[in-house]
MIVEXMAR-81924 format. One record per residue: residue in one letter; x, y, z of N, C-alpha, C in turn. Coordinates in pm, whole numbers, plus 50000, padded with zeros to 5 digits. Layout:
# MIVEXMAR-81924
AXYZXYZXYZ...
This chain:
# MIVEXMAR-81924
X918970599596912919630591396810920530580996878X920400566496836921270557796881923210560196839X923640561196960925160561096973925120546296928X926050542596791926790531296744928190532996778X928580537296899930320540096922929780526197054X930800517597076931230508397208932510514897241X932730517697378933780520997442934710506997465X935360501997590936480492397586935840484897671X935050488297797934320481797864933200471897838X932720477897719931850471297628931940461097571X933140465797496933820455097389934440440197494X934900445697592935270436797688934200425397687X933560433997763932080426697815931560416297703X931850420597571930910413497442931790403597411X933370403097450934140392197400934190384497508X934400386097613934070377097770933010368897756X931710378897678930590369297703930590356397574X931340359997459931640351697351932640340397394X933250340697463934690332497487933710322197625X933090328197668932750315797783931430307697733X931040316597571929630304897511930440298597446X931930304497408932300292897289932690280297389X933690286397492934470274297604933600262597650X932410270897716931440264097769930310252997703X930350259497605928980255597487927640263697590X927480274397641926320276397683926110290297656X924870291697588924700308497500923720321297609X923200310797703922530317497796922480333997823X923900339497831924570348597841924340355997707X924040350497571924640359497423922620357397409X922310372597368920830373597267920990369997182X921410359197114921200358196900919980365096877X920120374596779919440379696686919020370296535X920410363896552920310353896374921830348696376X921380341396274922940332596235923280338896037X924190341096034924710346295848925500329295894X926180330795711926460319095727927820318495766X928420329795817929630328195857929900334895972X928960349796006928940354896155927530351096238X927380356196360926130355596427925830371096450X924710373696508924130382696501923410383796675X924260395096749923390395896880922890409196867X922190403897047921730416697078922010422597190X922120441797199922880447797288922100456897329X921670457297447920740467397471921520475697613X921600487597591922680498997683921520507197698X920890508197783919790515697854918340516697756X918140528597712917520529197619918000525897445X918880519997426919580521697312919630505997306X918750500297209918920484597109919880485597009X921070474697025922040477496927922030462596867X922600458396719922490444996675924420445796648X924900439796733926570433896687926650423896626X927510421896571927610412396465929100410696474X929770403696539931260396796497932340389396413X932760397796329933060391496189934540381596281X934390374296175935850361996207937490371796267X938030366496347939080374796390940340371096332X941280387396275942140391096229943000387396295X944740379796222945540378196275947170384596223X946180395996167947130403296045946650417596070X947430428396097947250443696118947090444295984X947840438895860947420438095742945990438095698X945870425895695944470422595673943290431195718X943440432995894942530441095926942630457995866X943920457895833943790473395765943100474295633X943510460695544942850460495433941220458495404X940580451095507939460449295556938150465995606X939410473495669938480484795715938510491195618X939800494195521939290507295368938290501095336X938260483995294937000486095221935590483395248X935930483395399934400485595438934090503595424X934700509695480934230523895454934320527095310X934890520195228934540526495079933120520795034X932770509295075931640504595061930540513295119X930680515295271929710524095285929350540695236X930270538395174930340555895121930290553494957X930670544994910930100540894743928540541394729X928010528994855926610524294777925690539394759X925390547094827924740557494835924750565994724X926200566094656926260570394494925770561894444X925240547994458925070538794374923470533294400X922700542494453921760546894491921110537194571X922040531294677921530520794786922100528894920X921490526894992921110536695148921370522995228X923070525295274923450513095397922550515595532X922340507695565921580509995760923110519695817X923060526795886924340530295954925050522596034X926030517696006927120509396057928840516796125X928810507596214930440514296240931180501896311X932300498596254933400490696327934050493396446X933800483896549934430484396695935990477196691X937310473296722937970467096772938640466896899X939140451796929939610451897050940670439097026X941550441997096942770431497046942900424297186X942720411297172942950401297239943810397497307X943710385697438945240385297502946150373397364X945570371097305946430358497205946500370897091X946550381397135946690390596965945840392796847X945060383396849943900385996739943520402296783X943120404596665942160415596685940680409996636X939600413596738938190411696774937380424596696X936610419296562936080435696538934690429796515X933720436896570932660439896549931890447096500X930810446296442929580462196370929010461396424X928920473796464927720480196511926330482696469X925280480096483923720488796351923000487896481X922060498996443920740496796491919940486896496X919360485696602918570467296654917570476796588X916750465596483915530469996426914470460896474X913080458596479912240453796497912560443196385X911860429396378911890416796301911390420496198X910280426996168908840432996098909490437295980X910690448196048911140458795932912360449495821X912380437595854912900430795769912100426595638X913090423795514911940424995383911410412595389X912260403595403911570387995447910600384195520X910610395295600909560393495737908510402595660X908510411095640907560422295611906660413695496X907050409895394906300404995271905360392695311X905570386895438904670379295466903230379295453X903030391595487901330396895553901300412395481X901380412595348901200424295274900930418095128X899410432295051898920428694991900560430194873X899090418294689900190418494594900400434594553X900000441494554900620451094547901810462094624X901750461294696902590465094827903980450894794X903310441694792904850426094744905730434294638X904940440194508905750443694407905880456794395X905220466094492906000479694496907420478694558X907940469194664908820465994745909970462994659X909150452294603910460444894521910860452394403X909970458394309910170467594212911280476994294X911560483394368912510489194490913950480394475X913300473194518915250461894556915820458694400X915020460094313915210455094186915730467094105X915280482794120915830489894114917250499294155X917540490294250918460491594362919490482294309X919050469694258919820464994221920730469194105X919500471494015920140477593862920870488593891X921090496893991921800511493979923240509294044X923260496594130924060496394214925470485294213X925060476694144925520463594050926430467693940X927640463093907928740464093840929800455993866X930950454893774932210448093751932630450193905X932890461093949933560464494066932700464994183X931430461594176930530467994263929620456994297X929430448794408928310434794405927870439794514X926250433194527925470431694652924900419494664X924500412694821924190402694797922760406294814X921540400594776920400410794731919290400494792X919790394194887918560384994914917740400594986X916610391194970915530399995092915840399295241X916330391295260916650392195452918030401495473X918880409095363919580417295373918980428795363X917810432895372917330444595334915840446195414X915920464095459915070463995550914520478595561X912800481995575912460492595591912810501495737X913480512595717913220521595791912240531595786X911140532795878910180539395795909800535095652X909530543495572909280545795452910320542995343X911590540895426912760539795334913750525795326X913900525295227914840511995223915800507595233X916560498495289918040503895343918860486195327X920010490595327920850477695293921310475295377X921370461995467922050458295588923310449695605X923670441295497924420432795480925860440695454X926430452295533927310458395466928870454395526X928450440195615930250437295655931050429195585X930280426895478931000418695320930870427495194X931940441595252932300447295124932760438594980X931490440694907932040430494758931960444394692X933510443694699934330456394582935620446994542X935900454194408936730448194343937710459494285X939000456094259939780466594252940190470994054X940780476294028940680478393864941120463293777X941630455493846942090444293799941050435093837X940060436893881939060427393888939210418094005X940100420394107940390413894221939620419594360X939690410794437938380410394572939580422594634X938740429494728939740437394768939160434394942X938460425794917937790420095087939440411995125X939950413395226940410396095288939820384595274X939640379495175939160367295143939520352395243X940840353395289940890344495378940480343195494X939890357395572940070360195693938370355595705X937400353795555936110349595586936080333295519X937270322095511937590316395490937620302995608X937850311095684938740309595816937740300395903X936350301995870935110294295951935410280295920X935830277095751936140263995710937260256095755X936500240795757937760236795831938890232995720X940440236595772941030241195765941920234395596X941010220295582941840208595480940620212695319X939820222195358938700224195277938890237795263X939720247895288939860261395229940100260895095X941340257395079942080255694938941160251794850X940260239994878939080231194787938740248194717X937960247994866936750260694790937630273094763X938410275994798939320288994704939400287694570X939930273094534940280267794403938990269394342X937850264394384936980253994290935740261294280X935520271794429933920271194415934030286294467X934720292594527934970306694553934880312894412X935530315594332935310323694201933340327194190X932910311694174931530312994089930510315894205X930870316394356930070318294468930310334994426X931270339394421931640359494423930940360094305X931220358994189930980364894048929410365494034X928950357794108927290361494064927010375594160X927250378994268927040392194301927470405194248X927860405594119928960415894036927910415993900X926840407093890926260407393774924560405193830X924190419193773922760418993831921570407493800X921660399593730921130388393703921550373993797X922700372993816922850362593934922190371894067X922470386694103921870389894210920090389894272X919930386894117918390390394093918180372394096X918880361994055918730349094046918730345494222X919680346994311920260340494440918960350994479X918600358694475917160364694557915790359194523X915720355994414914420345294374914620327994416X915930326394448915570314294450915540313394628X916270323394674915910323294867914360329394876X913180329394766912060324294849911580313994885X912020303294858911630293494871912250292395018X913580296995066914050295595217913100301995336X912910317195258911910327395338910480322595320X910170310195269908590307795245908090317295195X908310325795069907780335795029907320325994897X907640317494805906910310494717905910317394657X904980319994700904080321694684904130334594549X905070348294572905610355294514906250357494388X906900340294368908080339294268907250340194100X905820333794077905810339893925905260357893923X905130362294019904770376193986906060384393963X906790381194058908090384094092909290381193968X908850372193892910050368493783909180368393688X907950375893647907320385193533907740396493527X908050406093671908630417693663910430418093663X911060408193701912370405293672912640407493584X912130393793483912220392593316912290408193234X911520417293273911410430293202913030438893235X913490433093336915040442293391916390432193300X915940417193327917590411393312917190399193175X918220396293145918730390393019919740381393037X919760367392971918450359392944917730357493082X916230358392963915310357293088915170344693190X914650346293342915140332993411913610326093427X913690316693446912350304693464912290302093618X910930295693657910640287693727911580278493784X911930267893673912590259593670914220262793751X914650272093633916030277993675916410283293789X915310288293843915300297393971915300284694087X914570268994072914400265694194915480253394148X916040251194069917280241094024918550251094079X918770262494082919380269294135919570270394322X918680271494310918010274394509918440257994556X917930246894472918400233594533919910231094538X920570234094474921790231594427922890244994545X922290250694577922770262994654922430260794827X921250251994823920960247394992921800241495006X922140231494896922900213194905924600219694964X924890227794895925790232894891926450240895051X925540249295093925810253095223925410246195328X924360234295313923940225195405925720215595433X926220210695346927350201995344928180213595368X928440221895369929440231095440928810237695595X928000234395617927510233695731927600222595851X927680213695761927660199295852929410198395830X930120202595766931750198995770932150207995923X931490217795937931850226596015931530221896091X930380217096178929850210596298930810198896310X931300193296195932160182296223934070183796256X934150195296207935380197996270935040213296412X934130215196436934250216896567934030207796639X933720200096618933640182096746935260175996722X935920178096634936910177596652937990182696679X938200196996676938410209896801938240207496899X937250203596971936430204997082936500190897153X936710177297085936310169297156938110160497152X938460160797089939680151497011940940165597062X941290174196990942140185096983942030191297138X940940195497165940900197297311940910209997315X940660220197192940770234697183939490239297191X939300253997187937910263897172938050264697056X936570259097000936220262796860936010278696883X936180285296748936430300396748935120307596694X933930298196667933090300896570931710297096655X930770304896644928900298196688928820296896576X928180283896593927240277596458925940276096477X925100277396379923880273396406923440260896421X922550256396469922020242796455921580242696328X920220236296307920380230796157918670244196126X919500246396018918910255895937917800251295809X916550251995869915740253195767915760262795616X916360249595515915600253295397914800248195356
């Protein structure tokens, strides 16, 4: 069984090798596995043991990071009542010479294959909608006021025979008052710095609230086929939708949605590339963040 524990040497090793791709601009040194739109995704291989780390934005608050770890472990210990099966995860930290604290997750490095995005490529229509009939059921049991998932298919992945949720370092729990109980600022923090407030104010609310209601979760997953080139899928796929959620969603709705949602993280993509050139080139500092280059939708 894969050990998900990093000792200090480790952790060392994984922030050394982060601090001289950010200083340097050269990744030579870091495996990307993938880019999320706010962490990256490597790879760690310790003898026989493939591990996938993932480095969430760094804490500058014992606060924050305390508030951050309850609700990742309530998350991982909710969904399973809520009949979703997290990949096994565990949080590393390591506190920095500038004080941040550095935390990372841990999961099992899975093959590309066992991803649902990847997998649905080259499988018959039946096997497409036994799968999804799955995530769709998963959704409905697991989805509530207090309780969101983000439900694309590239968050979700076969182990064996079984289905499992991977996206689990954005606990979306909400507390009895209907408030994020994530640190909201601390995944904020990628934006540059004159554009937080914007999107706190303006566009944060309606970006969260659709993962709390199984119909936006079931909407933001039909319209990322068109990202995953799965297309091909979407009227079989939102014939068997229609039978779960209310009002029923269209064609139309689903890819007026998906356009309006690229446009959206594409221009928060390019703000970011543009204030790390100004970090980096003007300011004269280490940007704190890998970005991707430009992301096909």
């Amino acid at each position: 069984m894969t050990s998900l524990e990093l000792d200090a040497s480790e952790l060392g090793d994984l922030e050394a090798r982060v601090e001289r791709a950010l200083t340097r601009g050269d990744r030579s040194e870091l495996s990307v596995l993938g880019y999320g739109e706010v962490s990256t995704v490597l790879g760690y291989d310790r003898g026989e043991e493939r591990l996938a780390v993932k480095r969430l934005p760094l804490f500058w608050r014992a606060s924050e990071w305390e508030r951050y770890h309850a609700a990742f472990h309530d998350y991982l210990a909710l969904l399973p009542r809520r009949g979703v099966r997290p990949l096994p995860s565990k949080l590393a930290v390591v506190e920095r010479d500038d004080g941040a604290l550095a935390v990372w997750c841990v999961q099992p490095r899975l093959e590309a294959h066992c991803l649902l995005s990847k997998h649905l490529h080259d499988v018959s229509e039946a096997r497409a909608v036994e799968v999804f009939e799955r995530v769709l059921s998963a959704i409905a049991t697991a989805v509530g006021p207090e309780v969101g998932l983000d439900g694309q298919l590239s968050n979700w992945v076969l182990v064996g025979a079984e289905l499992a949720y991977l996206d689990v370092t954005t606990p979306l729990l909400r507390d009895d008052r209907h408030a994020e109980r994530l640190p909201i600022g601390v995944f904020l923090a990628s934006l540059p710095w004159a554009l937080r407030p914007v999107v706190r104010r303006f566009m944060l609310q309606g970006i969260l609230d659709k993962y709390y209601e199984p119909r936006g979760v079931v909407l933001d997953l039909l319209g990322n086929l068109h990202k995953e080139k799965l297309e091909r899928w979407l009227p079989r796929f939102l014939e068997i939708a229609n039978a779960r959620v209310s009002p029923r969603l269209s064609q139309d709705e689903v890819r007026r949605y998906y356009d309006s949602d690229a446009r959206s993280w594409a221009l928060l993509q390019r703000l970011r590339h543009m204030d790390r050139w100004w970090q980096t080139r003007v300011r004269r500092k280490v940007y704190p963040f890998l970005l991707p280059g430009s992301i096909e939708r």
